[in-house]
N, C-alpha and C positions, 0 to 999 in steps of 0.2 A: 504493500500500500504506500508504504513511505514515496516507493521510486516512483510510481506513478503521480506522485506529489509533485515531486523536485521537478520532474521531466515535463510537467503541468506547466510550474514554474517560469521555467527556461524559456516557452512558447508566450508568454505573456510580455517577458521580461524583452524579449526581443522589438516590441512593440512599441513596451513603457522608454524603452533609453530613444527612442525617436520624440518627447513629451517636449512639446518648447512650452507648453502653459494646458490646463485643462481645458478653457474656454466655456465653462460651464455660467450659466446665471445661475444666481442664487435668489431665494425666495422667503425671507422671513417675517413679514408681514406687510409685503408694500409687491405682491406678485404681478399687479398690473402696471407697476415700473417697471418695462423692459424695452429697452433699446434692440433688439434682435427680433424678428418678426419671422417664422418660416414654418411650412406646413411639413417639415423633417424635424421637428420638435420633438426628442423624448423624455416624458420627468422619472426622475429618481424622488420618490415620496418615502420622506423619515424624518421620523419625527426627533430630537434629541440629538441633532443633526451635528454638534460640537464636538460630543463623543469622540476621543481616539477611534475605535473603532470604526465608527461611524464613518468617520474621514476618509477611512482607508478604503473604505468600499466607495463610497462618493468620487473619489479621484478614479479607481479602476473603472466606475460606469462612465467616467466623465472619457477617461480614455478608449474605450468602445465605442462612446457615439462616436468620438474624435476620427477613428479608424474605419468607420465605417458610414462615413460623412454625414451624420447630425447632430443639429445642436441639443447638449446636454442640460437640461435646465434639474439642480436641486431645490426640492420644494420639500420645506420642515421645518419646526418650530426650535429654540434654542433649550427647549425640555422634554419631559416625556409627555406632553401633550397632543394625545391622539386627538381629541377636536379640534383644536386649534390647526393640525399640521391638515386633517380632512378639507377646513375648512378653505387653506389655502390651494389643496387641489380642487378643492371646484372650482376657484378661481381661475387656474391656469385651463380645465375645461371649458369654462364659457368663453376661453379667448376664443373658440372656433381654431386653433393650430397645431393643436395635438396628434400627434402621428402614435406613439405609444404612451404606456406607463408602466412605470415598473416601482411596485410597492412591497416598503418593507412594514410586514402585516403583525402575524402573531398573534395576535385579536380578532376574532368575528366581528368588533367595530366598524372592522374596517369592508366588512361582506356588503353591503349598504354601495356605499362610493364604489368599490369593484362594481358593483350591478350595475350603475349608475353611467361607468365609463365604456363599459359591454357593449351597452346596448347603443351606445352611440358608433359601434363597427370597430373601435378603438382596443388595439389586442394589451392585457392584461398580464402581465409576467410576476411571477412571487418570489423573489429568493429566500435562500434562506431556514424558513420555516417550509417543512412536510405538510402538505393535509391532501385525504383522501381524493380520489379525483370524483368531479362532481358537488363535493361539500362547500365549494364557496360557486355562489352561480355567476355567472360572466368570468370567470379565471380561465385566462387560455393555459398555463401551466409552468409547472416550478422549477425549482434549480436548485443545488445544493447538495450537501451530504446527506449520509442517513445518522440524523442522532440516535433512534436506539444503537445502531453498530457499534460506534465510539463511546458509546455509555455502557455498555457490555466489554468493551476491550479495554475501556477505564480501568473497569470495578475488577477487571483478570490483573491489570498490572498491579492495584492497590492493595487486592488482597495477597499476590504474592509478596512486594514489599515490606508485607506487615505479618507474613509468616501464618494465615490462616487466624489471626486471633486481635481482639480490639477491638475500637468501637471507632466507628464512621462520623464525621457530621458533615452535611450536605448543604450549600447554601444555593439561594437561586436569586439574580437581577433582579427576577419578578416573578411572577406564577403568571405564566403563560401557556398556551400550548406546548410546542415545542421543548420550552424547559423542564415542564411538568413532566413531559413525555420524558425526558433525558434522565432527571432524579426518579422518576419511576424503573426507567431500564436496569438504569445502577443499581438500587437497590434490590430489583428482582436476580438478577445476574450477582451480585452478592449471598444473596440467600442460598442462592441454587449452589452456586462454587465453595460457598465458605460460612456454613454454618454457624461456625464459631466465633462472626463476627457481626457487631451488633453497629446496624444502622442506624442515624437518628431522622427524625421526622424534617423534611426540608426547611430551613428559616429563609424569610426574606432577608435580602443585604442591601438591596436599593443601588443604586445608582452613583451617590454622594461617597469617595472615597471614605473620609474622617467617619462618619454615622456607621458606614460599614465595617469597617474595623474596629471599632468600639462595640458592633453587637457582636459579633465573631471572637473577641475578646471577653465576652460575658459570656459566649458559650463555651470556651474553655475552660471559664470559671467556674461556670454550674457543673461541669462535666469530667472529672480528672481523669475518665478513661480514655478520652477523645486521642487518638494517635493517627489519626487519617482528617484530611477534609476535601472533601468534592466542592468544586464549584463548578456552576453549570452557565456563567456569563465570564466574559472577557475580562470585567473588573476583579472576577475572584481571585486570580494571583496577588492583586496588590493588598486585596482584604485578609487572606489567609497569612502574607508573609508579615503585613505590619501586625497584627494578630500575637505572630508568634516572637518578634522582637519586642511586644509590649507584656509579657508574658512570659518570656523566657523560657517558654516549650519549642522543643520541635518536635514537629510534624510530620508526614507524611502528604503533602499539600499538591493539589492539583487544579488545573482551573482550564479557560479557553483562553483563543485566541495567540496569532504569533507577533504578535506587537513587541517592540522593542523592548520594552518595560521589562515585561514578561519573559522575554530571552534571558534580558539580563538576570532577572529573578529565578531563573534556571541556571544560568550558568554558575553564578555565586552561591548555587546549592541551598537558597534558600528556597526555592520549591522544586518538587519532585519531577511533575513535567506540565505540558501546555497541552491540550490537546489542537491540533493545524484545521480549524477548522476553516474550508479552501474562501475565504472572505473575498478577496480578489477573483479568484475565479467565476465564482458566481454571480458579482455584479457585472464585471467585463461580461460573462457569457451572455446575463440578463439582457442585454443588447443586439447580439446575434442572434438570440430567439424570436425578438421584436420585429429586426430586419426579414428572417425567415417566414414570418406569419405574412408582414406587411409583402412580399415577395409571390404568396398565395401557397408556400410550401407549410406541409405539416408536418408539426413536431410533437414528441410523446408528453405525455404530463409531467413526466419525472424526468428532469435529467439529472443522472444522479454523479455527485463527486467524490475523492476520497476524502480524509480526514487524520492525518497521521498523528500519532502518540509520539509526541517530540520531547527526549530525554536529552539530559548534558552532552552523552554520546554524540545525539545527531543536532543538535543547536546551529555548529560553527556554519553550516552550508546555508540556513534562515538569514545570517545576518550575510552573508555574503548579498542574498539576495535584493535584501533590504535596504543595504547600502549603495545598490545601483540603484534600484528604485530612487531611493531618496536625491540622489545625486543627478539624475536626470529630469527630476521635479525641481530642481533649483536651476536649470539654466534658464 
């Protein structure tokens, strides 16, 4: 799985080091400011749009439309305000100039506005989040990994690490689809491999670094068995590792995303590993699906991607890649 990562990688990368700018508009509450007018329009819809994360995926769509000639417009609010960010895509709907959209969901909230944009002939793309085909109506179809997988091949690495015996604590972004689905996987895939290890019930950790590791910190305190932690958002590396430098336990700590933070927080062995969840890939892809549909070609509902379990071992080849990236975003 790892190599079909890397080799993912590569193919992207060759794209990204041609970047002189993303040329994306941005959209925070002023969407009918736009100087760019063209019916090759496609939005990236997300809400909490400042997010590292977030970013990363924004610049990869922004360089899809780029490569495959239309303009990128981000439409999202500066938190996690799914009405607010809805609100702004209807906006950039009523211009009459939308060629696609591509929304990052997680929420049935957002099933409402998908219908809404359907029915105007206008193709629908999901990253990111799984959901059955059929279950959101006007969704032409999604993109991404499989989180059970990687939440099953988590909970194999964690309970080896920890020798069959301990106790787990699981935190989540948010209780979402998707997430919910992740710490349920872990958990069942724990139970089934390693009895002798006891899970705890998901906590929320939110969004807010400081809040986060202050409740993550109250759970190690309620908890002296606690020798693992699952995190099932991108922020959980930094909640887990400040956690255990406020506390002065170590852990067994795991979390998502391959964000720099997060490398580093691996490689200084302050957490165990990241899981690769293909963040880039899927947005860039989220665009070639758009093109294919808009083109009259069909595509399956699921395209699905890998998701590597990135340990100290395999880190160094992450930043290698990260460090073109980045360096070809600054010319």
């Amino acid at each position: 799985m790892r190599k079909v990562c890397i080799m993912g990688w590569f193919g992207f990368l060759a794209a990204t080091l041609l970047l002189c700018g993303c040329g994306a508009g941005t959209s925070s509450g002023d969407a009918h400011k736009r100087t760019v007018a063209t019916p090759k329009r496609i939005c990236w819809v997300q809400p909490l749009k400042g997010h590292p994360v977030h970013q990363l995926t924004q610049i990869a769509f922004a360089e899809g439309c780029k490569d495959l000639g239309y303009h990128a417009e981000i439409v999202g609010t500066d938190t996690m305000d799914i009405g607010g960010t809805i609100a702004l895509a209807e906006q950039m709907l009523a211009a009459g100039d939308v060629a696609g959209m591509v929304i990052w969901t997680g929420n049935p909230a957002w099933n409402p506005l998908i219908e809404r944009v359907s029915k105007r002939g206008i193709p629908v793309i999901l990253p990111h989040f799984p959901v059955p085909e059929g279950s959101v109506p006007g969704a032409t179809g999604i993109i991404g990994c499989d989180p059970l997988a990687y939440a099953r091949e988590a909970a194999g690495e964690v309970g080896r690490a920890l020798g069959g015996t301990g106790t787990v604590a699981i935190t989540q972004g948010s209780f979402n689809s998707t997430e919910n689905m992740v710490a349920t996987s872990f958990t069942q895939e724990m139970k089934e491999r390693y009895p002798g290890i006891v899970v705890l019930e998901p906590q929320e950790e939110g969004f807010d670094a400081p809040k986060a590791i202050s409740k993550a910190v109250s759970m190690l305190q309620a908890n002296q068995s606690v020798v693992a932690a699952f995190s099932t958002t991108g922020g959980g590396p930094t909640t887990w590792a400040g956690a255990q430098k406020e506390t002065g336990r170590k852990i067994v700590a795991v979390g998502l995303d391959y964000t720099r933070v997060n490398l580093d927080l691996v490689k200084e062995g302050q957490l165990f590993a990241v899981i690769g969840q293909p963040l880039w890939e899927e947005a860039y892809g989220s665009v070639g699906l758009v093109d294919k549909v808009l083109k009259g070609e069909k595509i399956p509902w699921w395209t699905t991607l890998p998701a590597p379990f990135i340990k100290k071992d395999t880190v160094d080849s992450y930043y290698i890649l990260l460090d073109k990236v980045e360096a070809a975003l600054k010319r």
